[in-house]
C-alpha positions in Angstrom: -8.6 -16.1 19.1 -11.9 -16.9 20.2 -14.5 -19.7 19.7 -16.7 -17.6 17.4 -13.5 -16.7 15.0 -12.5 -19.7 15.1 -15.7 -21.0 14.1 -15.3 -18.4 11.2 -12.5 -20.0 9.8 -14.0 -23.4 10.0 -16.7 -22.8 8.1 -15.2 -20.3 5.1 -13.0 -23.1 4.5 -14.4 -26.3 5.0 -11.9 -27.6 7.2 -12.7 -30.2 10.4 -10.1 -28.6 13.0 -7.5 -25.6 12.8 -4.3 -25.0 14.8 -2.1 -21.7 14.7 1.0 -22.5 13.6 2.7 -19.5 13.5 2.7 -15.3 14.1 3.1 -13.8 10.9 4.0 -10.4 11.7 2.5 -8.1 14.5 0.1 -5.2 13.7 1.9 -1.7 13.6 1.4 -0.1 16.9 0.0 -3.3 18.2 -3.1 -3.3 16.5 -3.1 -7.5 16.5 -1.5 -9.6 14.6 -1.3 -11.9 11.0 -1.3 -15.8 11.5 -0.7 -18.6 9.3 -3.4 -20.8 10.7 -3.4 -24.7 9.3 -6.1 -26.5 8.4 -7.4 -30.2 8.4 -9.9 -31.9 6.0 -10.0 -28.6 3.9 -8.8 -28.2 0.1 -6.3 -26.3 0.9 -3.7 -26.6 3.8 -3.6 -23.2 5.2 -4.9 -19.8 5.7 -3.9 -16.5 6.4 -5.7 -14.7 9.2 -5.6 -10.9 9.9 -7.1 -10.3 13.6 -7.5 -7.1 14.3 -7.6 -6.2 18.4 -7.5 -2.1 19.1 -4.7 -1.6 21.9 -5.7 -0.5 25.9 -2.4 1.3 25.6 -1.1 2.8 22.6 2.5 2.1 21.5 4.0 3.6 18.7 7.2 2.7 17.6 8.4 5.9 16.6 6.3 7.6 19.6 3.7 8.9 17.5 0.9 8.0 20.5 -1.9 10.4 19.6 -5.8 10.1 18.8 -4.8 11.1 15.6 -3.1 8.7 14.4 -5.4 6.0 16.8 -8.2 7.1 14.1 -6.7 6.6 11.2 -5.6 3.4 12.1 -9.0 2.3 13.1 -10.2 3.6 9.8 -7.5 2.0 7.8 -9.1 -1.2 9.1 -12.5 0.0 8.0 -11.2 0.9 4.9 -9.6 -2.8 4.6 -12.6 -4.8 5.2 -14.7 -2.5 2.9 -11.9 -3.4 -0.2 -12.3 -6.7 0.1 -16.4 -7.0 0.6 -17.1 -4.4 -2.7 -13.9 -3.8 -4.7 -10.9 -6.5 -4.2 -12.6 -9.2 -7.0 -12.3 -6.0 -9.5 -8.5 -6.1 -9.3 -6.6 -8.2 -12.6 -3.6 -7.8 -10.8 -2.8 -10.5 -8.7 -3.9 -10.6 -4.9 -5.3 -12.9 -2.1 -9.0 -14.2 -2.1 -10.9 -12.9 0.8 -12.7 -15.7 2.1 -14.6 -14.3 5.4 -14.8 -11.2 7.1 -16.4 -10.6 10.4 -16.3 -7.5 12.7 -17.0 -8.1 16.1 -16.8 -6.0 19.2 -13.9 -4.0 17.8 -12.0 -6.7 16.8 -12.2 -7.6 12.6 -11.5 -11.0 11.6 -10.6 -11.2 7.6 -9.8 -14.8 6.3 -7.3 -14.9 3.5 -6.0 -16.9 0.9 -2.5 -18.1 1.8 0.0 -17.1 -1.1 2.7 -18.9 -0.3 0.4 -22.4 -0.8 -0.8 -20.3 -3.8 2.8 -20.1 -5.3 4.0 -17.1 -4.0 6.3 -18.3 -1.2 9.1 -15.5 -1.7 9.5 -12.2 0.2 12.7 -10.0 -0.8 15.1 -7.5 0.5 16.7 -6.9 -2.5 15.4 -6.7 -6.5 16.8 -7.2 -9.9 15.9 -5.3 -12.5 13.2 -8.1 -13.6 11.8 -7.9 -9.8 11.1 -4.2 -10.5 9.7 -5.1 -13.9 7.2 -7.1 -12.4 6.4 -5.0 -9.4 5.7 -1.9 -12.2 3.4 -4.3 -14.4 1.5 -5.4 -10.6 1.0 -1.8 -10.5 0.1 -0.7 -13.9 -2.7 -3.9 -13.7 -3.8 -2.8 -10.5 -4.3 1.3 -11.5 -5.8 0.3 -15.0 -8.2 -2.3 -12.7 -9.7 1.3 -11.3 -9.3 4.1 -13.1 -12.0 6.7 -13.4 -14.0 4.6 -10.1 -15.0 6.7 -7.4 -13.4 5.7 -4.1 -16.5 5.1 -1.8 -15.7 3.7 1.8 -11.8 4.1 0.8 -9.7 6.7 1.5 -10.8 9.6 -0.6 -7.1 10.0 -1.3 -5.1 7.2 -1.0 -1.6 6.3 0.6 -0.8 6.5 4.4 1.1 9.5 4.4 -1.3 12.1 2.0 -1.1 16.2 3.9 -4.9 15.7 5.3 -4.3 12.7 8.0 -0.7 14.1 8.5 -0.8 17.8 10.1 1.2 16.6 13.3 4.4 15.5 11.2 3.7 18.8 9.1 3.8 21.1 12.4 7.4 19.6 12.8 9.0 19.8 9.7 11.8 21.8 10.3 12.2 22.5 6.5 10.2 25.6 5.9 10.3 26.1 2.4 8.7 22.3 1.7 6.8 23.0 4.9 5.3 26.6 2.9 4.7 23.8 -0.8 3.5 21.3 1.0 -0.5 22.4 0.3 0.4 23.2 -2.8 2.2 19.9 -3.8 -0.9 18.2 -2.2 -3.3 20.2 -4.3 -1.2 19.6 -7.3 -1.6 15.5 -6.8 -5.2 15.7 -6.2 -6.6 18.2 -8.7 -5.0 15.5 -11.7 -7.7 15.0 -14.2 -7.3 11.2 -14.3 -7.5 9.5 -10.8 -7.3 5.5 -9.3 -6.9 3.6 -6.9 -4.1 3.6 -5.6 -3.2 1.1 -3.1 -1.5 3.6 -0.8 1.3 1.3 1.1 3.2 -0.3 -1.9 6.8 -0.9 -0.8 8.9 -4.3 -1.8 7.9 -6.1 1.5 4.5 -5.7 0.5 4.9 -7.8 -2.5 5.0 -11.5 -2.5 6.8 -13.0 -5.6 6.7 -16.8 -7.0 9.2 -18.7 -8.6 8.9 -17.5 -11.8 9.4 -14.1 -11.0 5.6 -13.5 -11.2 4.3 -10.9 -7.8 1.2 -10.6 -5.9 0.3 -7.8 -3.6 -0.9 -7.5 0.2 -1.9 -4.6 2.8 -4.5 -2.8 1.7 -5.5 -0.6 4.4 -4.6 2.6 2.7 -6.1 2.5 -0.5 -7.6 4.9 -1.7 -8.4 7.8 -5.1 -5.8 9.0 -6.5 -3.0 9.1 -9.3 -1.0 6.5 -10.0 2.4 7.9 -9.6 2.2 7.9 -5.7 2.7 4.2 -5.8 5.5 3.9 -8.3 7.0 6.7 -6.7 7.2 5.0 -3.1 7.6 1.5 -4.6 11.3 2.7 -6.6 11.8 4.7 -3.0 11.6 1.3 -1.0 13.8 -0.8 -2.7 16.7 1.5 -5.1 19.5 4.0 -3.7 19.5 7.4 -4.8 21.8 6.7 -7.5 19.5 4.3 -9.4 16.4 6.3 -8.6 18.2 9.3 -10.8 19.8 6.9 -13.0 16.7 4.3 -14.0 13.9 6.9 -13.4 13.0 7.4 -17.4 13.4 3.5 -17.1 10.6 3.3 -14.6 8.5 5.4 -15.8 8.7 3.7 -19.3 8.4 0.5 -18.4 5.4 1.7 -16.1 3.5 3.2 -18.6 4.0 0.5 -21.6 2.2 -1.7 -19.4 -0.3 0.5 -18.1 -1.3 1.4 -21.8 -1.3 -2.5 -22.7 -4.0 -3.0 -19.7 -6.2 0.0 -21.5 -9.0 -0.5 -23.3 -7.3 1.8 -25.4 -4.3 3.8 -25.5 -4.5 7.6 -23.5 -2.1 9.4 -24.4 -3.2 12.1 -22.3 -3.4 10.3 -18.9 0.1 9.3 -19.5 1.5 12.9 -20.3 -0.4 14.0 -17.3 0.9 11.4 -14.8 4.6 11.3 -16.1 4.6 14.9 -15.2 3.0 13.9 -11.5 5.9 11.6 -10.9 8.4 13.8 -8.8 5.5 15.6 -7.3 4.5 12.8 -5.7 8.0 12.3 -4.6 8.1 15.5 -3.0 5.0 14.9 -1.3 6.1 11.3 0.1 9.1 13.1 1.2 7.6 16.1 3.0 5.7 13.3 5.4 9.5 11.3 5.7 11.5 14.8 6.9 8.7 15.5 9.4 8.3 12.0 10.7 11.4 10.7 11.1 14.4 13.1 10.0 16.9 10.2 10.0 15.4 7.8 7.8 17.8 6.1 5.2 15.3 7.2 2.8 16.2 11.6 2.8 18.7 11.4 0.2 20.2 13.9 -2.2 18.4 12.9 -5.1 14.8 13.1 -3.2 16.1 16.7 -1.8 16.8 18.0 -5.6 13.9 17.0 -7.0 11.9 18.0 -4.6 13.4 21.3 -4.6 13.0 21.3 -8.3 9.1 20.7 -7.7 8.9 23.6 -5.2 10.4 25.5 -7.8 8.4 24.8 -10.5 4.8 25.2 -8.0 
């Protein structure tokens, strides 16, 4: 990190020095890194820095190397620091304070609040049934924080897997029948009446839970319009089996929506009829990217295959 960044850092906090104590996590693709940096003389003892370096080389894990996918990364960047300048203090559902954010010479700087000093030191593999309760309420606060707003300098339609960023994973899906729906599912999500934010990458590891059970979220370099249903959707995908998706989904999307309404200004019932209905559509749509990116992926299941087929059905 260089002298100005550092300098950065300083100053948004207050502190007299800094050291980085540790890597994080490394960008996707190697797009930089997140770092815990410490602090002396400052109120608070730590920080969380995203840096943001674009890659010589490109190196995809999955060998998706293209310009394609090098400018939507870019722009997911974009699309972060713009969040937190204009829309991130809107949000009543929990998430870290953005203390700087600098964009230098293609490299963006943004200076976080650190959630595990802020009592949210727990990352998990595996949820109870009160994890998911909370993770569904985080949602339902976050999508009631935005509903009706109009996405400038975000994705127009949020979530890093939506038809219009993804034709190359579309040109090799093998299963031609979703391959044929897959405009038509797309269409369907987007043409809902009632439309959010939606913060477009929420799986478990992207929530950070405190002792109590309570959860803040991170990653927002997807977000972006859009209905609601595309998060719960790949939230339940990221953390149940197929057997509890089929068997708790009425669960979900009860326990969704009573919170959602309780977040209203007041009640709408006809958002709620209108999104319930959205719910394996936007299923089918997450798994049309899935079959076409990566064929194997735990995730392709029997229950996403039925109801997907039940969607494409029911186009």
């Amino acid at each position: 990190m260089n002298e100005f960044f550092k300098s950065i850092i300083l100053k948004s906090t207050g502190a007299s020095s800094l050291f980085e104590k540790e890597v994080i996590q490394e960008l996707w693709s190697g797009y930089g890194k997140i770092i815990r940096v410490e602090l002396e003389g400052a109120s608070v003892k730590s920080v969380i820095v995203k840096h943001v370096q674009l890659p010589i080389t490109k190196n995809h894990p999955r060998g998706w190397n293209t310009d394609l996918g090098h400018q939507r990364k870019v722009k997911s960047y974009t699309v972060e620091t713009t969040w937190y300048n204009t829309y991130s203090k809107n949000s009543i559902a929990r998430l870290p304070k953005c203390l700087a954010l600098v964009e230098q010479n293609e490299e963006v700087l943004i200076v976080l609040e650190d959630l595990d000093e802020a009592g949210y030191p727990l990352r998990k593999s595996s949820v109870t049934w009160k994890d998911i309760v909370e993770c569904l309420a985080w949602l339902a606060k976050f999508h009631a924080s935005y509903l009706g707003e109009e996405p400038k300098g975000l994705w127009k339609s949020g979530t890093y897997w939506h038809l219009e960023t993804r034709p190359q994973e579309l040109e090799v899906l093998e299963d031609q029948r979703l391959k044929k729906a897959a405009t038509a599912i797309n269409e369907k999500l987007n043409s809902c009446e009632y439309k959010t934010f939606v913060h477009g990458d929420a799986k478990l590891a992207n929530f950070c839970f405190a002792k109590d059970g309570k959860v803040a979220g991170v990653d927002f370099q997807y977000v972006g319009g859009g209905c609601g249903m595309k998060d719960v959707a790949y939230f339940i995908g990221s953390c149940l089996n197929e057997k509890e998706c089929e068997r708790l989904e009425e669960q979900i999307l009860d326990t969704y929506f009573e919170h959602l309404q309780s977040e209203l200004k007041e009640k709408n019932e006809a958002l709620e009829m209108e999104w319930r209905s959205l719910y394996r559509v936007a299923w089918a749509d997450f798994h049309r990217f899935l079959k076409g990116w990566s064929p194997g992926h735990w995730k392709i299941n029997s229950y996403s295959e039925r109801i997907t087929a039940e969607v494409i059905k029911n186009l």
